[in-house]
C-alpha positions in Angstrom: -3.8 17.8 10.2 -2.0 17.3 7.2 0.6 14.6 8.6 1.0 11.8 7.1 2.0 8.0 8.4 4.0 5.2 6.2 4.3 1.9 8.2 7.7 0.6 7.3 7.7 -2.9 8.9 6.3 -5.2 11.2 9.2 -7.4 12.6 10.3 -9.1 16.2 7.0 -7.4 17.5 7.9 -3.7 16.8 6.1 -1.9 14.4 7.7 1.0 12.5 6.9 3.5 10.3 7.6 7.3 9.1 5.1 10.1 9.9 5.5 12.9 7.6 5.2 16.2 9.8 7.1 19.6 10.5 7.1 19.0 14.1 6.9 16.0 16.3 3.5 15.2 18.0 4.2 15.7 21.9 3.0 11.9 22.3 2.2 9.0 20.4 0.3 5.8 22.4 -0.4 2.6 21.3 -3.5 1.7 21.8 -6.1 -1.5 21.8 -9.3 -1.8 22.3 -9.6 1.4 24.0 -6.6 1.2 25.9 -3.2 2.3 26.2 -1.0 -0.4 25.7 2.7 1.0 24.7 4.0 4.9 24.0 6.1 4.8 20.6 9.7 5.9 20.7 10.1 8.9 17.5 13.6 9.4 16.4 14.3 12.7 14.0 14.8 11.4 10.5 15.7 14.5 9.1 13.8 15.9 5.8 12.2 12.3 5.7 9.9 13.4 9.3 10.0 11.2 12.2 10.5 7.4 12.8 8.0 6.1 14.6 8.4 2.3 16.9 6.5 0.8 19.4 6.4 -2.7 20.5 3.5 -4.5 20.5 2.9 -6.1 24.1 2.8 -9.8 24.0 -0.1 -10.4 26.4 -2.0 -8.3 23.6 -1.8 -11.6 21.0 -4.6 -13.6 20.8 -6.7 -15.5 18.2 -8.9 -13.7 16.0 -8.9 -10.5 14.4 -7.2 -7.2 16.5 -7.0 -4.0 15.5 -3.9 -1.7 17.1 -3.9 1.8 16.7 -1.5 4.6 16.8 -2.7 7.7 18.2 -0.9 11.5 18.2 -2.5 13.8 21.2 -0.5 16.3 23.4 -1.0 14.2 26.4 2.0 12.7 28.8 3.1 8.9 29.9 0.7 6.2 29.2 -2.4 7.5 30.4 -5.4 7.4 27.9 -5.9 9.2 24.7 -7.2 12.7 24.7 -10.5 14.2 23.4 -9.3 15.4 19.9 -6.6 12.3 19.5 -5.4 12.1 15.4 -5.4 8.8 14.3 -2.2 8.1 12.5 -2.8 4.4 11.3 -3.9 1.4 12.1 -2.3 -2.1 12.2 -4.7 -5.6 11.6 -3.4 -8.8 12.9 -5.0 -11.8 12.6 -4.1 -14.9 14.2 -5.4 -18.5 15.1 -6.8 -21.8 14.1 -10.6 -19.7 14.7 -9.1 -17.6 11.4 -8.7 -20.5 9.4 -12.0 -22.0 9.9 -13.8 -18.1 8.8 -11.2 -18.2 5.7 -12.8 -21.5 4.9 -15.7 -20.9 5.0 -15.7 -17.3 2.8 -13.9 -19.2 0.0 -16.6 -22.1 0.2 -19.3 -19.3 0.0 -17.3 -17.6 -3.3 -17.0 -20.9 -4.8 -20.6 -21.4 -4.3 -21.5 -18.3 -5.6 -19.1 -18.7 -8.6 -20.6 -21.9 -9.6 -24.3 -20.2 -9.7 -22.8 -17.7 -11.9 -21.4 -20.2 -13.8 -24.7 -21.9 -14.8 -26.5 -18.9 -15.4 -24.1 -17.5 -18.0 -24.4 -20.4 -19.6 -28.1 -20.9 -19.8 -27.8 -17.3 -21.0 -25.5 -18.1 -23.7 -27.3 -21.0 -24.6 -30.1 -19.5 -24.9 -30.1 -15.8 -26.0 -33.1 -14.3 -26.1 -34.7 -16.1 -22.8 -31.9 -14.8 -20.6 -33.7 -11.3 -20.1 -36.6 -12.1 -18.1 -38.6 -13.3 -21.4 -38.7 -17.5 -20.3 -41.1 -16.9 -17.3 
């Protein structure tokens, strides 16, 4: 499939975007860890394709990291994605005090890492010729 999907915001809940296709997709689901949370509402943008919005549900926000993801099959209603579903995009939230504390910790690691770099190069520069495995 040669469709193509542009998310154009993220606001109030609803996420929008444009798919870029000759013909609608008979459905498009929202869906969350393997469910179907939501169907998306497409309204006929003209030569632009199809505008595509669908509310994320509320009781689908929690701490962490969540991945939501926007499905095209030729399914009905809001049962669950078809064998042969297209993936149109995906949308990563991430949310929580629990966030913070990974963040944290990755920049303490990169510092860490940045300060053994740090000395190296400059025992390298300092001295050029034992820098290449010759001051063993």
């Amino acid at each position: 499939m040669t469709d193509q999907f542009e998310t154009i915001s993220f606001k109030g809940g609803v996420w929008q975007g444009l798919l870029q296709a000759p013909q609608p997709p008979r459905r498009v689901i929202l869906t969350h860890l393997g469910e179907t949370v939501a169907p998306a509402r497409l309204t006929d943008e003209g030569d632009r394709g199809w505008r595509v919005a669908v509310a994320i549900p509320p009781e689908r926000l929690a701490e962490g990291v969540h991945s939501f993801v926007l499905l095209a099959d030729e399914g009905e209603g809001a049962g669950p994605p078809l064998p042969g579903a297209i993936r149109l995009a995906t949308l990563p939230l991430m949310a929580g005090g629990v966030l913070d504390q990974d963040l944290l910790a990755e920049i303490n690691l990169l510092k860490t890492e940045i300060e053994l770099l740090k000395r190296e190069f400059r025992r390298i520069a300092l001295n050029p010729g034992r820098g290449q495995g010759q001051d063993q």
